[in-house]
LUMPA-656871 format. One record per atom (N, C-alpha, C): residue number from 1; residue in three letters; x, y, z. Coordinates in Angstrom, 1 decimal, padded with zeros to 4 digits. Example, Ala and Ser with C-alpha at 12.3 -4.5 7.8 and 13.67 -1.06 7.14 Angstrom:
2
- 1; ALA; 013.2; -005.7; 007.8;
- 1; ALA; 012.3; -004.5; 007.8;
- 1; ALA; 013.2; -003.3; 007.8;
- 2; SER; 012.8; -002.2; 007.1;
- 2; SER; 013.7; -001.1; 007.1;
- 2; SER; 012.9; 000.0; 007.9;
! end
This chain:
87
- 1; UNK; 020.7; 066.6; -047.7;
- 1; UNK; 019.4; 067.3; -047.3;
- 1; UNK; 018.3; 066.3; -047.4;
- 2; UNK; 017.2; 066.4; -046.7;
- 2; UNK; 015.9; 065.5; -046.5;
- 2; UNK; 015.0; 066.7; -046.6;
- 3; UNK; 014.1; 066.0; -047.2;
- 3; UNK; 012.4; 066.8; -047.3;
- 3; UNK; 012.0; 067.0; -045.8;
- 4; UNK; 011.4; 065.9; -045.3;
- 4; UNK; 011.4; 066.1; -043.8;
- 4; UNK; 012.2; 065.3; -043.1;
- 5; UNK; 012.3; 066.2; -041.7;
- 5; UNK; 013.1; 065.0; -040.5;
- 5; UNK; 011.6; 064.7; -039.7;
- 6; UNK; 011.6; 063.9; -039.6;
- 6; UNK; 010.7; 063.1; -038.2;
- 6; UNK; 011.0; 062.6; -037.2;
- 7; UNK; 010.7; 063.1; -035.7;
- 7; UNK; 010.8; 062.5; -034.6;
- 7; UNK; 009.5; 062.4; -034.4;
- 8; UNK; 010.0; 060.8; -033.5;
- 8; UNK; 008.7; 060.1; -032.7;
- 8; UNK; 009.5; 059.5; -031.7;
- 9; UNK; 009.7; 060.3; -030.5;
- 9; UNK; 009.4; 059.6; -029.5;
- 9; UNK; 009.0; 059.1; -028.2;
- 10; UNK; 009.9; 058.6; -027.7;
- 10; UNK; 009.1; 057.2; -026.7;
- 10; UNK; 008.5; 058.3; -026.0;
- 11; UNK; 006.9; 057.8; -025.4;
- 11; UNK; 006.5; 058.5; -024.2;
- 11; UNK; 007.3; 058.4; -023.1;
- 12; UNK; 007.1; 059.2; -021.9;
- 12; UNK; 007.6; 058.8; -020.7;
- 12; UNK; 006.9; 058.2; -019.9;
- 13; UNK; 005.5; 057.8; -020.3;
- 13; UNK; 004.8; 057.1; -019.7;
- 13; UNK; 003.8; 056.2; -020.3;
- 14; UNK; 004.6; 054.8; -020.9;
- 14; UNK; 003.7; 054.1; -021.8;
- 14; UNK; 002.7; 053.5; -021.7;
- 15; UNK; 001.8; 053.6; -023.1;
- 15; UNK; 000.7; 053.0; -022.8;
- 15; UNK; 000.8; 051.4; -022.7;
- 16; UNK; -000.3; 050.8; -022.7;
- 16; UNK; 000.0; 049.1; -022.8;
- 16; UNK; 000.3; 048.6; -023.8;
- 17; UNK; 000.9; 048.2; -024.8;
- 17; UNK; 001.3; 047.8; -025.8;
- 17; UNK; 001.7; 046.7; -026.5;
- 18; UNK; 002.1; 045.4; -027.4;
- 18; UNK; 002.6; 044.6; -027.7;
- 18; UNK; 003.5; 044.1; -027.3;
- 19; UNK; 003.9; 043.1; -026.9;
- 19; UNK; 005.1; 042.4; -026.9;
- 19; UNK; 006.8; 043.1; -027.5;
- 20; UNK; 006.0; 042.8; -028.9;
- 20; UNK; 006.8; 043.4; -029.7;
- 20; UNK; 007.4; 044.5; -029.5;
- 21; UNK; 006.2; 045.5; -029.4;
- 21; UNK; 007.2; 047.0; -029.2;
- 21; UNK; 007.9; 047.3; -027.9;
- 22; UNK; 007.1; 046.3; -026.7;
- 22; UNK; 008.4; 046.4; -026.0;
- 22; UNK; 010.3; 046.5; -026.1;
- 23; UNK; 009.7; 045.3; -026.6;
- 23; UNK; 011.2; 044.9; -027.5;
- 23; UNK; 012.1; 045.9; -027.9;
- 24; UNK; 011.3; 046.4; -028.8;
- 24; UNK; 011.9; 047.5; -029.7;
- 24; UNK; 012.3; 048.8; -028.8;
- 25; UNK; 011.4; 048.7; -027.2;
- 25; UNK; 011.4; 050.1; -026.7;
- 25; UNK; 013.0; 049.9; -025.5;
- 26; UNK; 012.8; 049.0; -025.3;
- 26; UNK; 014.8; 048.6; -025.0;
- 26; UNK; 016.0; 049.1; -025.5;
- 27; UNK; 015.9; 049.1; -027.2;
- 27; UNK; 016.8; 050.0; -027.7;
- 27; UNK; 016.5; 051.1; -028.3;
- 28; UNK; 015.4; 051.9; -027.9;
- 28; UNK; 015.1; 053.4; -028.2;
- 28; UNK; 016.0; 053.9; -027.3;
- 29; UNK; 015.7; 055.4; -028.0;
- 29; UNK; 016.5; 056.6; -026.8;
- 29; UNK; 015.8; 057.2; -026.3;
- 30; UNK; 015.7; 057.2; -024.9;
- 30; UNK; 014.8; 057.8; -024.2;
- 30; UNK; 014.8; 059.4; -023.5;
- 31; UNK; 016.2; 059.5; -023.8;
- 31; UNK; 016.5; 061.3; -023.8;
- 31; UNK; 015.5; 062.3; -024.3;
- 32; UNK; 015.1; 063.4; -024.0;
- 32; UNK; 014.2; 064.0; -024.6;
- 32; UNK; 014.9; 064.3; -025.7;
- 33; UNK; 013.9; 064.7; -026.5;
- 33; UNK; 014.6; 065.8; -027.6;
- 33; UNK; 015.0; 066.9; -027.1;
- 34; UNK; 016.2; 067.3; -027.6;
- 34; UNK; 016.7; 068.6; -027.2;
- 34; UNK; 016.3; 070.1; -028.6;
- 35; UNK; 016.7; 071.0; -028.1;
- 35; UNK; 016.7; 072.5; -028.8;
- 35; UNK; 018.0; 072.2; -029.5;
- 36; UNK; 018.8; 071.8; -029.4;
- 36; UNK; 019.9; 071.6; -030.2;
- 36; UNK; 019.7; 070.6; -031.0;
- 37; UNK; 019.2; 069.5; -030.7;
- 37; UNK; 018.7; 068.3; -032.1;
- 37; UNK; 017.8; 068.9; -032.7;
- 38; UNK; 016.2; 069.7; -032.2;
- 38; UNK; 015.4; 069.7; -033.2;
- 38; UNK; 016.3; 071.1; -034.1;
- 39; UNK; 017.4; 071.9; -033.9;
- 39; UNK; 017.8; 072.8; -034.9;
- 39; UNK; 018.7; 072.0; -035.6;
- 40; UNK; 019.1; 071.1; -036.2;
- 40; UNK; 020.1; 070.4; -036.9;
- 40; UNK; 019.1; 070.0; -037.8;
- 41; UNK; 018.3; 069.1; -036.9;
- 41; UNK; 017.0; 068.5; -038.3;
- 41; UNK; 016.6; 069.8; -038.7;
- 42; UNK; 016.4; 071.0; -038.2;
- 42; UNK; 015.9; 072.1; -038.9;
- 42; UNK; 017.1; 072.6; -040.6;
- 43; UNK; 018.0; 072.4; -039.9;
- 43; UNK; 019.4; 072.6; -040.8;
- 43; UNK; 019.3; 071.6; -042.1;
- 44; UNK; 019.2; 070.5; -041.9;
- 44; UNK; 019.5; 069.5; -042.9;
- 44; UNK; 018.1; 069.2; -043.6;
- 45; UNK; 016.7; 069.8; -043.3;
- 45; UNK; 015.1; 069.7; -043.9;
- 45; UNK; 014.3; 070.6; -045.0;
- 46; UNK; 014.6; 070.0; -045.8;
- 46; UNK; 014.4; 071.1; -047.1;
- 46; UNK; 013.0; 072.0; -046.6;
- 47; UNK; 011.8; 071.2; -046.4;
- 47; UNK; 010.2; 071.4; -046.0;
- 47; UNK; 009.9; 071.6; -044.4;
- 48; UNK; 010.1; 070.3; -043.7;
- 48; UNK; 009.5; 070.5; -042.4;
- 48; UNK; 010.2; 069.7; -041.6;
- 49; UNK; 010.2; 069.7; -040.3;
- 49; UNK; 010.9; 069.2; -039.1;
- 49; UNK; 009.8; 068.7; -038.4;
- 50; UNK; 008.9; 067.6; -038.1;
- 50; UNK; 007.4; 067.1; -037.5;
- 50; UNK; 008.4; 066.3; -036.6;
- 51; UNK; 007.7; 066.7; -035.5;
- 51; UNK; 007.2; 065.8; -034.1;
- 51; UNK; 006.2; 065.6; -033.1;
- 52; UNK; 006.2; 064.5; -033.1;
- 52; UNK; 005.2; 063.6; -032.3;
- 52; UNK; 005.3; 063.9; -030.2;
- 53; UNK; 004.3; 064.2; -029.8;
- 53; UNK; 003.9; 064.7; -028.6;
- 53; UNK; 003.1; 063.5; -028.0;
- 54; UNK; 003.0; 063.6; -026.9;
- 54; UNK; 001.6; 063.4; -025.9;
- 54; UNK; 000.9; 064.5; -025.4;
- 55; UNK; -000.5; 064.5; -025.7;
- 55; UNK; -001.4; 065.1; -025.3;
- 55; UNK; -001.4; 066.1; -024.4;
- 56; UNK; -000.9; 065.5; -023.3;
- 56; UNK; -001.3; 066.0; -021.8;
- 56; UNK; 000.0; 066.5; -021.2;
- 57; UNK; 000.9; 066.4; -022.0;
- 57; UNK; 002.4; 067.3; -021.9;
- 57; UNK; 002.7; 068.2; -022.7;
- 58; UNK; 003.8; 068.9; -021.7;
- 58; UNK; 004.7; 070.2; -022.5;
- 58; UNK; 005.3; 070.2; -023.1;
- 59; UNK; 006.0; 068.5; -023.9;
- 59; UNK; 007.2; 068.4; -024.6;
- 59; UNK; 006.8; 069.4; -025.9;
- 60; UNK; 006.4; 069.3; -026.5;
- 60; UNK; 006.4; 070.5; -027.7;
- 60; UNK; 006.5; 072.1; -027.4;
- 61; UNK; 005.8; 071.9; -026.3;
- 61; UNK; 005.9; 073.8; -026.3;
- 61; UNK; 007.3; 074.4; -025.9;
- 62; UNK; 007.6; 073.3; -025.1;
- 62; UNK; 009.3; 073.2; -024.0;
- 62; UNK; 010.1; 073.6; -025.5;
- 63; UNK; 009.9; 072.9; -026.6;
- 63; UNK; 010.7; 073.4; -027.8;
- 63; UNK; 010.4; 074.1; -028.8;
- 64; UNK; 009.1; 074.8; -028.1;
- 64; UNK; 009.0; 076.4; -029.1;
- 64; UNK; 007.6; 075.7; -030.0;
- 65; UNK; 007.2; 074.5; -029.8;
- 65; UNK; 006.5; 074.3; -031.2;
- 65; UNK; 005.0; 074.4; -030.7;
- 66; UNK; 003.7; 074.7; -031.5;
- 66; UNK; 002.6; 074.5; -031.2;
- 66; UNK; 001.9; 073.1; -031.7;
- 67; UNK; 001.1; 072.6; -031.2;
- 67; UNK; 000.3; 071.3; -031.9;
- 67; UNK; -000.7; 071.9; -033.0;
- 68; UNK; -000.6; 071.6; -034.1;
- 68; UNK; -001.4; 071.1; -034.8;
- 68; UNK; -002.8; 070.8; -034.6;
- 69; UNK; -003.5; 070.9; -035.5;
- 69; UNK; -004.9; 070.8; -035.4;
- 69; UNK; -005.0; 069.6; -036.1;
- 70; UNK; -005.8; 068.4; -034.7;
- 70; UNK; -005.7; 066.9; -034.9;
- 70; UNK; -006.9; 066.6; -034.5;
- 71; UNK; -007.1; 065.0; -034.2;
- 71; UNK; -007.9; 064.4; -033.3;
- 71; UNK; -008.3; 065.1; -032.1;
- 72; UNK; -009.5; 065.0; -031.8;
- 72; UNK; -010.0; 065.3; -030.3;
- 72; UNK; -009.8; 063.9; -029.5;
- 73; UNK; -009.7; 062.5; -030.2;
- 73; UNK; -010.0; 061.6; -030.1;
- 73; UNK; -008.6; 060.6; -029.7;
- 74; UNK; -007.5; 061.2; -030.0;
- 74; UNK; -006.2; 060.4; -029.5;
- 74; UNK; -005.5; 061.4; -028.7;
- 75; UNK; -004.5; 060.9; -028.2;
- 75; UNK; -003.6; 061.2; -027.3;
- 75; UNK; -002.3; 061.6; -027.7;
- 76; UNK; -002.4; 061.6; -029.0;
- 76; UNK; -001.4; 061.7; -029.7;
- 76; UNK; -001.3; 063.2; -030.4;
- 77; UNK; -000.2; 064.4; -030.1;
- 77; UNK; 000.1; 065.3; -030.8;
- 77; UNK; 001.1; 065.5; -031.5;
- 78; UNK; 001.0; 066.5; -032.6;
- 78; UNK; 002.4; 067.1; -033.5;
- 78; UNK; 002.2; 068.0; -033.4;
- 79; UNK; 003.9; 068.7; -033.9;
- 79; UNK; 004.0; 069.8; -033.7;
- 79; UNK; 005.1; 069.7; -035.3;
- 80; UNK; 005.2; 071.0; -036.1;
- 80; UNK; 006.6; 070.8; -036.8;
- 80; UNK; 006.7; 072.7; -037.1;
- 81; UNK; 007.6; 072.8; -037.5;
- 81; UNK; 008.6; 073.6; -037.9;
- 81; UNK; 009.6; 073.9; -039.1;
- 82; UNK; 008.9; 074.7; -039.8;
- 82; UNK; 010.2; 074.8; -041.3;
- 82; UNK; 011.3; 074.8; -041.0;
- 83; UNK; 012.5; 074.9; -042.2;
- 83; UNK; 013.5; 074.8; -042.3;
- 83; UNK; 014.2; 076.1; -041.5;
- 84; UNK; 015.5; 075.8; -041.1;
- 84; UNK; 016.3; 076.9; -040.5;
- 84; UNK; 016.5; 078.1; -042.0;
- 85; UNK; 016.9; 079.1; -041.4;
- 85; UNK; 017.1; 080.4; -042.5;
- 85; UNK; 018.2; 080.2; -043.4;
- 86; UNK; 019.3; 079.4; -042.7;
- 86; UNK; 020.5; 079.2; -043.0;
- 86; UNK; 020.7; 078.1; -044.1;
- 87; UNK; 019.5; 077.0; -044.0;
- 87; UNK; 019.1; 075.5; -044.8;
- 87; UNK; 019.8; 076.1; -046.4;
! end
């Protein structure tokens, strides 16, 4: 069991970035999150299941979750979710 699971990821449409995280973005996974991964991390998360959005997309709502009250000022959203009933 984990306190929380965290996803963050890759946009599908990146911003300009470092060198470096290019690098790194070669061996990310670029599959969305699915409804079946974020209920596993629900399964194995004592507290919360947080993920990370873009702004100006549906990826969070596509999986049930609402954003959080954030920045007006980034582009960046979360969304998270307690633990399954079952945990």
């Amino acid at each position: 069991m984990f306190d929380v699971v965290f996803f963050d990821p890759m946009f599908a449409k990146p911003r300009k970035s470092q060198p470096a995280f290019d690098m790194l973005r070669r061996f990310a996974e670029h599959a969305p999150l699915t409804q079946e991964t974020l209920e596993e991390a629900r399964r194995v998360a004592r507290r919360w299941v947080v993920v990370k959005g873009a702004k100006y997309t549906d990826d969070l709502h596509k999986l049930g979750l609402e954003d959080e009250p954030g920045s007006r000022f980034t582009d960046v959203i979360w969304g998270r979710v307690g633990p399954s009933a079952e945990s």
